[in-house]
N, C-alpha and C positions, 0 to 999 in steps of 0.2 A: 640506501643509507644516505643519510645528508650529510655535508660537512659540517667542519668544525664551525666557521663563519654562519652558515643557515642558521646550525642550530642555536649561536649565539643570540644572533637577530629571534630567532623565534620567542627564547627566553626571554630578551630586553620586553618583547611584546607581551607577553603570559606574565609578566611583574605587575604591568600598569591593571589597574581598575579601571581603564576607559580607552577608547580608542587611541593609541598612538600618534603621534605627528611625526614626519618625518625627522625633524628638528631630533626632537627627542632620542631614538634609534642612534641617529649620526652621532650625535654629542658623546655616546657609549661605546664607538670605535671609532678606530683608529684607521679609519678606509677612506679615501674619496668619496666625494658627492654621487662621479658616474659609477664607482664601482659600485655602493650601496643601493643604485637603484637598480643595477644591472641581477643582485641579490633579493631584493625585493620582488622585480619583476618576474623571476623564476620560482619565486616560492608561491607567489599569484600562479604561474601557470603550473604548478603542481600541488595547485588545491589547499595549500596551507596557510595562506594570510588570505585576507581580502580587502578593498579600499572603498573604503566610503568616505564621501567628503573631505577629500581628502586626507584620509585616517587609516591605520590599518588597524586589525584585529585577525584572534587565530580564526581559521575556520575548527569545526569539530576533528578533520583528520590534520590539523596543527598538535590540536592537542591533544591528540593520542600518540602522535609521531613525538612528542615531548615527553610523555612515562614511557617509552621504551627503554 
């Protein structure tokens, strides 16, 4: 089960029409820089964001872990 914070960030992500900026994500909480990467980085190694060009986006088990 993820927490609260994950699931936030996943959501901020699943809103946008287009790959996310980091920018973007931060401006919508209220966390540090390292904490939010240190959030990011864990949702990357558990299959649910991914980064391109510097960009994320859900993978497909993002967003099925998001209609649960």
């Amino acid at each position: 089960m993820l927490g609260e914070l994950k699931e936030k960030i996943l959501s901020i992500i699943s809103s946008y029409d287009r790959p996310v900026l980091f920018k973007d994500i931060k401006d919508q909480l209220n966390i540090s820089t390292d904490a939010l990467k240190r959030e990011l980085y864990d949702l990357m190694k558990e299959g649910l964001i991914k980064k391109e060009k510097g960009r994320y986006t859900l993978t497909e088990s993002g967003k099925r872990s998001l209609q649960r």
